[in-house]
mmJSON file of the N, C-alpha and C atoms, coordinates in Angstrom:
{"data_MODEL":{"atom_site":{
"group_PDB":["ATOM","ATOM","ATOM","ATOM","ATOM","ATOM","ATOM","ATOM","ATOM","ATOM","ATOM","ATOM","ATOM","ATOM","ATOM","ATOM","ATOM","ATOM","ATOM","ATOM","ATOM","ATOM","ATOM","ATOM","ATOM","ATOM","ATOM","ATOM","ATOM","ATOM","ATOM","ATOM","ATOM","ATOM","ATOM","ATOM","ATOM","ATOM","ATOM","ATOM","ATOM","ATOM","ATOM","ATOM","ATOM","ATOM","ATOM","ATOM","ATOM","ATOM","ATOM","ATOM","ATOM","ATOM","ATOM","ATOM","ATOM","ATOM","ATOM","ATOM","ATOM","ATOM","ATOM","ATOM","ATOM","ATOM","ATOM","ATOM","ATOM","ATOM","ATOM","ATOM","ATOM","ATOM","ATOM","ATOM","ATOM","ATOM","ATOM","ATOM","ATOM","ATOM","ATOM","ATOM","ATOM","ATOM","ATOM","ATOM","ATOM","ATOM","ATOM","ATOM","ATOM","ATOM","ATOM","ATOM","ATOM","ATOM","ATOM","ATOM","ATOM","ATOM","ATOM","ATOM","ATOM","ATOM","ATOM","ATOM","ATOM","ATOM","ATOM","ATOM","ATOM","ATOM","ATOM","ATOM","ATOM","ATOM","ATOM","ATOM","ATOM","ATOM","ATOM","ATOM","ATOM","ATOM","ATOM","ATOM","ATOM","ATOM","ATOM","ATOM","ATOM","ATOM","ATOM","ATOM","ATOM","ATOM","ATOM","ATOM","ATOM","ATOM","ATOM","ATOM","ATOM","ATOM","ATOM","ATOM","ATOM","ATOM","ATOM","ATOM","ATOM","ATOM","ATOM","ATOM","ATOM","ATOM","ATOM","ATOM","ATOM","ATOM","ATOM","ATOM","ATOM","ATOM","ATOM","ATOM","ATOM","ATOM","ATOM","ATOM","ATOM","ATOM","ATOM","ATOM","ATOM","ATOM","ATOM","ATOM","ATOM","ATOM","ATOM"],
"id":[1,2,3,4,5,6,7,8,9,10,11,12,13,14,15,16,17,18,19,20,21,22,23,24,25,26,27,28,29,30,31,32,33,34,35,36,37,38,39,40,41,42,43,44,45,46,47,48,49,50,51,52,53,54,55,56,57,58,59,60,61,62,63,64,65,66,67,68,69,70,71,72,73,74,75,76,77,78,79,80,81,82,83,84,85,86,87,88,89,90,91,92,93,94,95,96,97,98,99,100,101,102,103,104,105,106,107,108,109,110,111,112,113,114,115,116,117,118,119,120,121,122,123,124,125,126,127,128,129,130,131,132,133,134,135,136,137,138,139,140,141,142,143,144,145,146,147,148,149,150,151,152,153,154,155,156,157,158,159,160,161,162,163,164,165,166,167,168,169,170,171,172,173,174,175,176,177,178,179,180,181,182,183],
"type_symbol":["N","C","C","N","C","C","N","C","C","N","C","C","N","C","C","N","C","C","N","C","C","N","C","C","N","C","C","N","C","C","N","C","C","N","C","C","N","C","C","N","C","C","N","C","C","N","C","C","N","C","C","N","C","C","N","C","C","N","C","C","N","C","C","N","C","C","N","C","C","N","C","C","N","C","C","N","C","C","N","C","C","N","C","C","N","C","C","N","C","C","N","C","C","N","C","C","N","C","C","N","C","C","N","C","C","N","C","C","N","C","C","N","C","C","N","C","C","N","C","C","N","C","C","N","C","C","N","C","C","N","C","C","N","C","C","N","C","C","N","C","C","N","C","C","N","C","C","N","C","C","N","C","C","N","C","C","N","C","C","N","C","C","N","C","C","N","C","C","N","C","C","N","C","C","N","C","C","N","C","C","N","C","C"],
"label_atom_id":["N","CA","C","N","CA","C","N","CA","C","N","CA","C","N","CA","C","N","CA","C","N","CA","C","N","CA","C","N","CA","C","N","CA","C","N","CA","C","N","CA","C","N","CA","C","N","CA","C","N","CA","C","N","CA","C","N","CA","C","N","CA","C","N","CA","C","N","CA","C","N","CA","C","N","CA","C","N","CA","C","N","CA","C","N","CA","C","N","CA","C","N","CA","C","N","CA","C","N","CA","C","N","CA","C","N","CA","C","N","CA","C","N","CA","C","N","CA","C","N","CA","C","N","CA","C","N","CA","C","N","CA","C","N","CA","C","N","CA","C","N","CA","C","N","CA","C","N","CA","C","N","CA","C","N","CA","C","N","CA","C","N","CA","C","N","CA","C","N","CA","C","N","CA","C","N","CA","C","N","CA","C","N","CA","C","N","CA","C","N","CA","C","N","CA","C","N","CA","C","N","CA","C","N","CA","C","N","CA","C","N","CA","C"],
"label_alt_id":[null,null,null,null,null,null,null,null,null,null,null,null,null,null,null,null,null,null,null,null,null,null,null,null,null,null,null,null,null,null,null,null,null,null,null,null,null,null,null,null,null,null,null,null,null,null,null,null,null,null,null,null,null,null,null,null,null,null,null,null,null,null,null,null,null,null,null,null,null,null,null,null,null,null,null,null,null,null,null,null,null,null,null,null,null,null,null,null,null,null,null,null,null,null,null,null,null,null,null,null,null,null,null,null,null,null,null,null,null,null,null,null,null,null,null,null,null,null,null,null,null,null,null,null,null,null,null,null,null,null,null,null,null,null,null,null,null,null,null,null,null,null,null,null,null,null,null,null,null,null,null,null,null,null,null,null,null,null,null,null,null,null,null,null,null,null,null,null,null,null,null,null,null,null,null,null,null,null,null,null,null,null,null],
"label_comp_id":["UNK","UNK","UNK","UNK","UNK","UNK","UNK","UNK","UNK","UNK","UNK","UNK","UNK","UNK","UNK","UNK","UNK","UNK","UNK","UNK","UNK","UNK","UNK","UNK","UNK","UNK","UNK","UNK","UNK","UNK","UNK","UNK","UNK","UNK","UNK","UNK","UNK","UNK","UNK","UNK","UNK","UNK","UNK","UNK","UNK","UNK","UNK","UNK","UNK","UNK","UNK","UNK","UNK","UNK","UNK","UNK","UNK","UNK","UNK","UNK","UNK","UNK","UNK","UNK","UNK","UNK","UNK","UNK","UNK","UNK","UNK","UNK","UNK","UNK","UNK","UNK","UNK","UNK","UNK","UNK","UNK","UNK","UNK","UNK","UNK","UNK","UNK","UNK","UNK","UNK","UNK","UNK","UNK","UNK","UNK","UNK","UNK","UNK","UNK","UNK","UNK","UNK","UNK","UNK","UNK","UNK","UNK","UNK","UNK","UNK","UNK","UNK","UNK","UNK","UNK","UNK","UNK","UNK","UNK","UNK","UNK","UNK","UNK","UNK","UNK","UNK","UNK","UNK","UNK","UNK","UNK","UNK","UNK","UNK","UNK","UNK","UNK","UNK","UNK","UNK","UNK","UNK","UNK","UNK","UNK","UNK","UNK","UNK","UNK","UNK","UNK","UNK","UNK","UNK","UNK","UNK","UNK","UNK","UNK","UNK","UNK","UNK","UNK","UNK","UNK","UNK","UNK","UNK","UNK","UNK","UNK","UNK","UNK","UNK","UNK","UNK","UNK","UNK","UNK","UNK","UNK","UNK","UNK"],
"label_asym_id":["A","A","A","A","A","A","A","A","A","A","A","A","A","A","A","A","A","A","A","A","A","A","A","A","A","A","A","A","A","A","A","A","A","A","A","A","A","A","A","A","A","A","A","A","A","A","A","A","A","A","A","A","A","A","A","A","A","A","A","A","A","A","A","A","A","A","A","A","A","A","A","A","A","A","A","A","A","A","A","A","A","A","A","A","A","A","A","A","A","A","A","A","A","A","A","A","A","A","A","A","A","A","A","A","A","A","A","A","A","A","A","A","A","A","A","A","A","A","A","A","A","A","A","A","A","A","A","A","A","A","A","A","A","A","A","A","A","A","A","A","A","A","A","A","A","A","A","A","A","A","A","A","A","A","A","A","A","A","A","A","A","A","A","A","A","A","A","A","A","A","A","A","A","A","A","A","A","A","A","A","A","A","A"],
"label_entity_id":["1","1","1","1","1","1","1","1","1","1","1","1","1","1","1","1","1","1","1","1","1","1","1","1","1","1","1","1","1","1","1","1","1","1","1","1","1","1","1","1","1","1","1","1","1","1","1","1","1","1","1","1","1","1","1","1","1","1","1","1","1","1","1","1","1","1","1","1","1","1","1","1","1","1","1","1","1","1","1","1","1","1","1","1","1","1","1","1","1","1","1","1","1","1","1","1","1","1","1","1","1","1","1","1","1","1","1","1","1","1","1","1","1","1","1","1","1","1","1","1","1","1","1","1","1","1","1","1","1","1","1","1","1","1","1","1","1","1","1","1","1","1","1","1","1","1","1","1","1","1","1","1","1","1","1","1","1","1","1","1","1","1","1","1","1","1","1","1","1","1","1","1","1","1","1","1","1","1","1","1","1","1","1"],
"label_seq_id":[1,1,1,2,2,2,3,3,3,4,4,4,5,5,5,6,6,6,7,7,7,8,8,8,9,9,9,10,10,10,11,11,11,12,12,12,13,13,13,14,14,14,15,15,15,16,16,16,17,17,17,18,18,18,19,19,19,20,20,20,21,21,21,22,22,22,23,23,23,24,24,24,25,25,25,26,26,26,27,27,27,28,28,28,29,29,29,30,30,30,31,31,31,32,32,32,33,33,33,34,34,34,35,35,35,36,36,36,37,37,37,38,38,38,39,39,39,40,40,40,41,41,41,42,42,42,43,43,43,44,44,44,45,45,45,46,46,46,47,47,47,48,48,48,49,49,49,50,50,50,51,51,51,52,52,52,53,53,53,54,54,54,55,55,55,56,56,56,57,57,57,58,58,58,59,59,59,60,60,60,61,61,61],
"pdbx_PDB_ins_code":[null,null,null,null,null,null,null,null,null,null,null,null,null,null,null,null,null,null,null,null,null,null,null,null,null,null,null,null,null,null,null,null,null,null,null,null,null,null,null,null,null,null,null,null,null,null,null,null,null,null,null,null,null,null,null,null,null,null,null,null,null,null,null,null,null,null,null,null,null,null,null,null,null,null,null,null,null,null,null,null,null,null,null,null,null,null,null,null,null,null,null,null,null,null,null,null,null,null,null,null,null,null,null,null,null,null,null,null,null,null,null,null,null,null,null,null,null,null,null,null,null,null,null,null,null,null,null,null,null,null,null,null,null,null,null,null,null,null,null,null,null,null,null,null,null,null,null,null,null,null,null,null,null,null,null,null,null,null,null,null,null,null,null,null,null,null,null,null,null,null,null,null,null,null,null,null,null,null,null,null,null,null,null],
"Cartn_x":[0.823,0.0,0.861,2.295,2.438,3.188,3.615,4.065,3.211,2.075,0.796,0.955,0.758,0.621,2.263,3.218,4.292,4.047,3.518,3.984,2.629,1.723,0.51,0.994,1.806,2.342,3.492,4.283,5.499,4.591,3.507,2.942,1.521,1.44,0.101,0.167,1.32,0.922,0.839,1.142,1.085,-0.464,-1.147,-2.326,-3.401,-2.648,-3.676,-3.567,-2.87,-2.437,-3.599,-3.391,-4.043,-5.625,-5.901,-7.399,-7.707,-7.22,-7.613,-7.757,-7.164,-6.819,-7.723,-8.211,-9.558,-10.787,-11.245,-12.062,-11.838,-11.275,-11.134,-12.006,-11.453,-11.516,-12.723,-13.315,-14.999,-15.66,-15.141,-15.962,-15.971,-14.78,-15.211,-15.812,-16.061,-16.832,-17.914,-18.425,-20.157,-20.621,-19.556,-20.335,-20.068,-19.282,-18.872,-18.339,-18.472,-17.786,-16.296,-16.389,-15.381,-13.976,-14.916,-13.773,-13.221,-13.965,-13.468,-12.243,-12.368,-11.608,-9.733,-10.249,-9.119,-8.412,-9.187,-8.814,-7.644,-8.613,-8.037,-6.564,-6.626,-5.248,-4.616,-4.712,-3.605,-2.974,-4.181,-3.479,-2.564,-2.969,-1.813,-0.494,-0.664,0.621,1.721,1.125,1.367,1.808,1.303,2.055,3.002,3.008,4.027,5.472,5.099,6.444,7.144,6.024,6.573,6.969,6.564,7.232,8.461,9.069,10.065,11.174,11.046,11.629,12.103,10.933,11.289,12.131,12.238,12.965,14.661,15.208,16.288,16.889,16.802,17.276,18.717,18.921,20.247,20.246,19.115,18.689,19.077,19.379,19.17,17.975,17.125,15.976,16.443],
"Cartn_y":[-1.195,0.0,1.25,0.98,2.61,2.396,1.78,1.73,2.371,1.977,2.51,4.38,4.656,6.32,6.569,6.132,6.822,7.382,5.917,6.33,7.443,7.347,8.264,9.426,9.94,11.431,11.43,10.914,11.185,11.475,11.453,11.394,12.048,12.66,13.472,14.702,15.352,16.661,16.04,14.835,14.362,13.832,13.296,12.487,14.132,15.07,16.389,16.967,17.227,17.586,16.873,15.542,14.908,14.939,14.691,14.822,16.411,17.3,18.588,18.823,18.02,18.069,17.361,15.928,15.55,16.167,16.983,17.981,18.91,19.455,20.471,20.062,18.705,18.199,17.867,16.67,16.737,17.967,19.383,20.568,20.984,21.282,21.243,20.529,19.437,18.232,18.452,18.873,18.887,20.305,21.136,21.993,22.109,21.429,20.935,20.225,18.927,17.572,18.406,18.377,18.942,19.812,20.479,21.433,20.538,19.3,18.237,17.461,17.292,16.57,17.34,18.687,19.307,19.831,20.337,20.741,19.108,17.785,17.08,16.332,16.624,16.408,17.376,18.494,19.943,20.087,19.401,18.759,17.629,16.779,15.451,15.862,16.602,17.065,18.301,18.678,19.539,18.908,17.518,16.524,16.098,15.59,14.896,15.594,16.818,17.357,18.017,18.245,18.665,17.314,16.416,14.61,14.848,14.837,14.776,15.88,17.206,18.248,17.811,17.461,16.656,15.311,14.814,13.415,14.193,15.138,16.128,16.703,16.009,16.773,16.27,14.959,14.434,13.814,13.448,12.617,13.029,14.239,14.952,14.784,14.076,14.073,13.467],
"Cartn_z":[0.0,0.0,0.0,0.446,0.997,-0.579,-1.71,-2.75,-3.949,-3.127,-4.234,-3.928,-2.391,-2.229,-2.587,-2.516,-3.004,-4.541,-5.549,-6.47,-7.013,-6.642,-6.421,-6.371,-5.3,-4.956,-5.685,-6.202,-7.317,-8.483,-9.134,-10.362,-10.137,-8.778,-8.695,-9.969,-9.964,-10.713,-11.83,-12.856,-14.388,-14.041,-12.951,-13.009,-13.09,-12.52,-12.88,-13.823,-14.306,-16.119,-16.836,-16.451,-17.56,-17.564,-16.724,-15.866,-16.26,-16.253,-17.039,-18.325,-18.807,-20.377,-21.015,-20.057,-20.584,-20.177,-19.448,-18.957,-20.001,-20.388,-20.998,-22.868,-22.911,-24.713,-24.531,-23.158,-23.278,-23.112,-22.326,-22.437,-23.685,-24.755,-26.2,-26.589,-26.616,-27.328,-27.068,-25.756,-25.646,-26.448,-26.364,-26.978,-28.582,-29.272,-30.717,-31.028,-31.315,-31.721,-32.061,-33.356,-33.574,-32.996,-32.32,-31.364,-30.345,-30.453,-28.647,-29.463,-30.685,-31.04,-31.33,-32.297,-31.991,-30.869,-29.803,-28.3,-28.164,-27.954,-27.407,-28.289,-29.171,-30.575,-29.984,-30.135,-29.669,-28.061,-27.102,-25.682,-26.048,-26.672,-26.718,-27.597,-28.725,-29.393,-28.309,-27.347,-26.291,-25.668,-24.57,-23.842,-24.276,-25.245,-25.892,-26.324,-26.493,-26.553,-25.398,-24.24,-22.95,-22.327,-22.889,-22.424,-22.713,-24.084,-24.771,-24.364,-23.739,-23.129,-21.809,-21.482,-19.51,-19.572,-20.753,-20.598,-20.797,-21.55,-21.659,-20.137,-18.958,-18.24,-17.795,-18.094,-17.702,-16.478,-16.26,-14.7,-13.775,-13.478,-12.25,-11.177,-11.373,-10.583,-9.17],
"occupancy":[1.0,1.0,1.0,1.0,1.0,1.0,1.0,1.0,1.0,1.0,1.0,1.0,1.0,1.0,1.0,1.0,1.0,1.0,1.0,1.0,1.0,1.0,1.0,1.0,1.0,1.0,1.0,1.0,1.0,1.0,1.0,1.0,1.0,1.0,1.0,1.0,1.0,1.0,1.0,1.0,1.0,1.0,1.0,1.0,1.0,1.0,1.0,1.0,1.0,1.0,1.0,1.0,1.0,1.0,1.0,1.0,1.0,1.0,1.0,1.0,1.0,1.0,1.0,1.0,1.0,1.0,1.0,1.0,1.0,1.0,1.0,1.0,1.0,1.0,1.0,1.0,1.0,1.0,1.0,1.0,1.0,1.0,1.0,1.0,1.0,1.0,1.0,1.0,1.0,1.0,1.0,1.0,1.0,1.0,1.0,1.0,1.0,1.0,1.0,1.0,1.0,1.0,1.0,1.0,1.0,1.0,1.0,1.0,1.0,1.0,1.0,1.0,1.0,1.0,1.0,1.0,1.0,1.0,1.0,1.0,1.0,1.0,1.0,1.0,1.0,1.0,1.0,1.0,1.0,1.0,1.0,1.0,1.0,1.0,1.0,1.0,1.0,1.0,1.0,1.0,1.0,1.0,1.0,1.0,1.0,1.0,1.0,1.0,1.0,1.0,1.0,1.0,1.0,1.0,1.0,1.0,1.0,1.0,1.0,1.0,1.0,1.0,1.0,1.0,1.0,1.0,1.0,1.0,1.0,1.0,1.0,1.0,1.0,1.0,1.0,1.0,1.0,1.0,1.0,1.0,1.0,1.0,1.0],
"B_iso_or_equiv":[0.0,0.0,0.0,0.0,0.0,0.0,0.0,0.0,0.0,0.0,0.0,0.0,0.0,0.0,0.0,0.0,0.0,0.0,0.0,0.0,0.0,0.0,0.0,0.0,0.0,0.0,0.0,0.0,0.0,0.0,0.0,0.0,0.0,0.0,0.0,0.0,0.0,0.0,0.0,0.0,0.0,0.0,0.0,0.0,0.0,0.0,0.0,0.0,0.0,0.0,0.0,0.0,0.0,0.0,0.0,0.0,0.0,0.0,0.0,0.0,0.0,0.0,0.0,0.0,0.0,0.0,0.0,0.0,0.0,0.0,0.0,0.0,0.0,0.0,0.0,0.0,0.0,0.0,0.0,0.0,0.0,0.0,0.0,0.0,0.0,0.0,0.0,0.0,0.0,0.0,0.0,0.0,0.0,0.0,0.0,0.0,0.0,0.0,0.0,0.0,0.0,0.0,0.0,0.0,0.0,0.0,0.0,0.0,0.0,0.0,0.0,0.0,0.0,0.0,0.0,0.0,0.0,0.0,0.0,0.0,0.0,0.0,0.0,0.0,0.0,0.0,0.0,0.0,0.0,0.0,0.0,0.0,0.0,0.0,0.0,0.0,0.0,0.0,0.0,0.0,0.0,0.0,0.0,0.0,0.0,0.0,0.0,0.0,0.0,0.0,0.0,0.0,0.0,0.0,0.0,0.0,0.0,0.0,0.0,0.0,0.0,0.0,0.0,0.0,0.0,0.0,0.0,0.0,0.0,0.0,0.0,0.0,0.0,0.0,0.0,0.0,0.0,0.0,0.0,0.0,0.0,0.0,0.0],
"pdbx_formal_charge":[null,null,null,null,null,null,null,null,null,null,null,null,null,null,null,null,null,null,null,null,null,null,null,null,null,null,null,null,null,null,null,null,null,null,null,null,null,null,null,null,null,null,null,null,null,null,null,null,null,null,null,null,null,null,null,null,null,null,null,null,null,null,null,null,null,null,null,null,null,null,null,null,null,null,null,null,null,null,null,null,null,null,null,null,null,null,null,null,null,null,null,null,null,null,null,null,null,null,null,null,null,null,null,null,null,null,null,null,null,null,null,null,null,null,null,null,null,null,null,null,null,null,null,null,null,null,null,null,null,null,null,null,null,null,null,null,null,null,null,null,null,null,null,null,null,null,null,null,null,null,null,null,null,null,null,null,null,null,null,null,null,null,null,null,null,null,null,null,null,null,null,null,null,null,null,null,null,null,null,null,null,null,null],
"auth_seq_id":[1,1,1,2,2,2,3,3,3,4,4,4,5,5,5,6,6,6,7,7,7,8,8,8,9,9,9,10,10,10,11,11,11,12,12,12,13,13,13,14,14,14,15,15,15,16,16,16,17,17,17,18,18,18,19,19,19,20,20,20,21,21,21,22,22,22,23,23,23,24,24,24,25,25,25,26,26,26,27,27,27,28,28,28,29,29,29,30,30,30,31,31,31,32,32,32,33,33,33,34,34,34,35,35,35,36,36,36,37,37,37,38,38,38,39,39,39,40,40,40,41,41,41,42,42,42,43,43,43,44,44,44,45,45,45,46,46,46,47,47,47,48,48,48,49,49,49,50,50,50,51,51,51,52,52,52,53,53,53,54,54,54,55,55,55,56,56,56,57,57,57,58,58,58,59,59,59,60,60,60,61,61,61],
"auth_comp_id":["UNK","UNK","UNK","UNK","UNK","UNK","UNK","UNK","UNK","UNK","UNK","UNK","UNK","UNK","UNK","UNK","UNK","UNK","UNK","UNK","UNK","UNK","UNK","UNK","UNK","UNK","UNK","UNK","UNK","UNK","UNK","UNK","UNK","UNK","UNK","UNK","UNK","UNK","UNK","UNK","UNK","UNK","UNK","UNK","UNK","UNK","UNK","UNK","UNK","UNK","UNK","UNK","UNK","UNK","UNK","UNK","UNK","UNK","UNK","UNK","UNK","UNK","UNK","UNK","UNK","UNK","UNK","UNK","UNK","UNK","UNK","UNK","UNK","UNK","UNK","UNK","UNK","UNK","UNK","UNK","UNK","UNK","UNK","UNK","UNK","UNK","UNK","UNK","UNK","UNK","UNK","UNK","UNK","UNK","UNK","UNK","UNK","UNK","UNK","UNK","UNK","UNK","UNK","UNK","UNK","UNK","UNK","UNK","UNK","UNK","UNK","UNK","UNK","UNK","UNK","UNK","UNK","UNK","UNK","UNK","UNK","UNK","UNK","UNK","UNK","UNK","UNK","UNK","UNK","UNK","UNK","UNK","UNK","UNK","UNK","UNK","UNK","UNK","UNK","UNK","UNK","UNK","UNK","UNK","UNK","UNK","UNK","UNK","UNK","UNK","UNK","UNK","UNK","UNK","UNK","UNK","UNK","UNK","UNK","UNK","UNK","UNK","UNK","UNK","UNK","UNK","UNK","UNK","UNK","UNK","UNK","UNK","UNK","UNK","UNK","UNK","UNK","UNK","UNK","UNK","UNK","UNK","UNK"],
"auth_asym_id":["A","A","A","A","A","A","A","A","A","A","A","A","A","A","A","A","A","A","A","A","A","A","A","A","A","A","A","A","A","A","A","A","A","A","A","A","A","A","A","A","A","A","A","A","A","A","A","A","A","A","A","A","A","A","A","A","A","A","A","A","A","A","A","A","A","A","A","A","A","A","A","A","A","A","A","A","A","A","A","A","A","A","A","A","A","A","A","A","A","A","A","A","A","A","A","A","A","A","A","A","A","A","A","A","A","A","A","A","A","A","A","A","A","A","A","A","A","A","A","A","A","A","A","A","A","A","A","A","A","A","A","A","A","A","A","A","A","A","A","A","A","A","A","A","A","A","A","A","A","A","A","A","A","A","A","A","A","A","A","A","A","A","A","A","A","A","A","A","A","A","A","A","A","A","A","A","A","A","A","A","A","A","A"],
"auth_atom_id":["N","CA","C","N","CA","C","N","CA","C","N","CA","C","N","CA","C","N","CA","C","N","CA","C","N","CA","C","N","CA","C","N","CA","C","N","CA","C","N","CA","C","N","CA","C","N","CA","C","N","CA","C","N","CA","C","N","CA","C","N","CA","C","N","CA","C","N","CA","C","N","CA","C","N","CA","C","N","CA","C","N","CA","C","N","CA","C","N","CA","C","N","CA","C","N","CA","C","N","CA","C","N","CA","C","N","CA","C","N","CA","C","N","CA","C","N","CA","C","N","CA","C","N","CA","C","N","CA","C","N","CA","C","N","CA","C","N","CA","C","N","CA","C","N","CA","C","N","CA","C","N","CA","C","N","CA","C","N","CA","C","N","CA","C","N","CA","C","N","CA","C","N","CA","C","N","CA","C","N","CA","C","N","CA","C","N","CA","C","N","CA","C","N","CA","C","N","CA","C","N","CA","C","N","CA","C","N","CA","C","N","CA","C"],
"pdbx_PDB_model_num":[1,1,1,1,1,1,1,1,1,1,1,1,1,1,1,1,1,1,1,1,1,1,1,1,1,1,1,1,1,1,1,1,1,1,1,1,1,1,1,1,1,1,1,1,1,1,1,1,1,1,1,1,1,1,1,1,1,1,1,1,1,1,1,1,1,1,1,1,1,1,1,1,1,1,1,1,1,1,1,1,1,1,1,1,1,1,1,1,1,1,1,1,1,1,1,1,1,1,1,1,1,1,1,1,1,1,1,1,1,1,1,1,1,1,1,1,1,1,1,1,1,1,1,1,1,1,1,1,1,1,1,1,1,1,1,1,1,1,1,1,1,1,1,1,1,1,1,1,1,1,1,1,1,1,1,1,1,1,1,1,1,1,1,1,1,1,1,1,1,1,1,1,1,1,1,1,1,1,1,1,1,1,1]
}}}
């Protein structure tokens, strides 16, 4: 259990990112298919390159 809340709180702020980002693409979506779909393409092309920036640090963590 305490493996589960560790890794829970190492990855809280990525589990809220993401959880916003899908809030955000179903709030476009209900109000225009369309717009839910680009919102949620333009969040994931966004993650993905702030993935790819954060993996650049030289393991300093």
């Amino acid at each position: 259990m305490k493996k589960v809340v560790r890794g829970l709180a190492r990855n809280l702020s990525g589990i809220v990112i993401l959880a916003g980002a899908v809030l955000v693409t179903i709030g476009a979506g209900m109000i225009y298919l369309p717009a839910g779909f680009l919102a949620g393409g333009g969040l994931a092309i966004a993650g993905g390159v702030l993935s790819v920036w954060g993996e650049d640090n030289g393991g300093d963590q």
